[in-house]
C-alpha positions in Angstrom: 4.9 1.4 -16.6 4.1 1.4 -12.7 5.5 0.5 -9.6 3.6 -1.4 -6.9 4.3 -1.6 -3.3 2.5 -2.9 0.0 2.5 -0.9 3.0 2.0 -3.4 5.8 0.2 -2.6 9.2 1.1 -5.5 11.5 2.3 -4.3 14.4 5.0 -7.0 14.5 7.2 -7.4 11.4 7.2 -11.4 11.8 3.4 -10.9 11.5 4.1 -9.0 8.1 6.7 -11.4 6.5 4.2 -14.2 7.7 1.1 -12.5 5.9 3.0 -11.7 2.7 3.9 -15.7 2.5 0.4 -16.5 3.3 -1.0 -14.7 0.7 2.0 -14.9 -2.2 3.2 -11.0 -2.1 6.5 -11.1 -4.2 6.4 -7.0 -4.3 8.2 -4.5 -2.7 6.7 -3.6 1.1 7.1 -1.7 3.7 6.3 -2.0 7.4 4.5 0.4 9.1 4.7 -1.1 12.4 3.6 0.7 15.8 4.4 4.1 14.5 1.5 4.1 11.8 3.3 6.5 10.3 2.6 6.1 6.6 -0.9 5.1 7.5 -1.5 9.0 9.4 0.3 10.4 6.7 -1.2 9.5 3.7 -4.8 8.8 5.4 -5.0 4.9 4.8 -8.3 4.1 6.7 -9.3 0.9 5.5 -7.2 -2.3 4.0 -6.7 -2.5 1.2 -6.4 1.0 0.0 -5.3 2.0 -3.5 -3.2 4.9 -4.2 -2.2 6.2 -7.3 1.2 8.3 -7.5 2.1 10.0 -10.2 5.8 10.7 -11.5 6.6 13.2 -8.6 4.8 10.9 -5.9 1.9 12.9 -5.5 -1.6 11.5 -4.8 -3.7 11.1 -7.9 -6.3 8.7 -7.3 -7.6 7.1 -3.8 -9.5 3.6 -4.4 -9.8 4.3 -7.8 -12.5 2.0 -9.5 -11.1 -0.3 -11.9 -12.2 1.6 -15.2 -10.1 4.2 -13.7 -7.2 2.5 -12.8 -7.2 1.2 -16.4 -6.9 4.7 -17.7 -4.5 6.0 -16.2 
C-alpha cells in the first residue's frame, strides 16, 4: 500500500488547480506557493521529483529508478 501526493510549485494556486486539470491529477496535492517551503525543506530541485517515505515519513529513496521503486 502507498500514498501518493503532488506538491505543486505555481506560484499562484489558480495556476495549480489549472495544471492539475490539464494534465488529469485526481490525487491529493499541495501548494507550495511563494513560500517554497516544502520545496527548501525537502530539497526538490527539479520537477518532477520522486520521494519515497516510509511509515514514519522519513526520506528513503530520492528519484528512485523504476526497478527500485518496484521493490520497495
Amino acid at each position: 500500500p502507498f500514498a501518493l501526493l503532488g506538491i505543486c510549485g505555481d506560484e499562484v494556486a489558480e495556476e495549480a488547480r489549472k495544471t492539475a486539470e490539464e494534465h488529469g491529477m485526481h490525487w491529493p496535492s499541495w501548494f507550495d506557493g511563494k513560500s517554497r517551503a516544502i520545496v527548501r525543506d525537502w530539497n526538490v530541485t527539479s520537477w518532477p521529483t520522486v520521494l519515497l517515505l516510509d511509515a514514519r515519513g522519513r526520506i528513503v529513496a530520492k528519484n528512485p529508478r523504476h526497478d527500485v521503486l518496484e521493490a520497495k
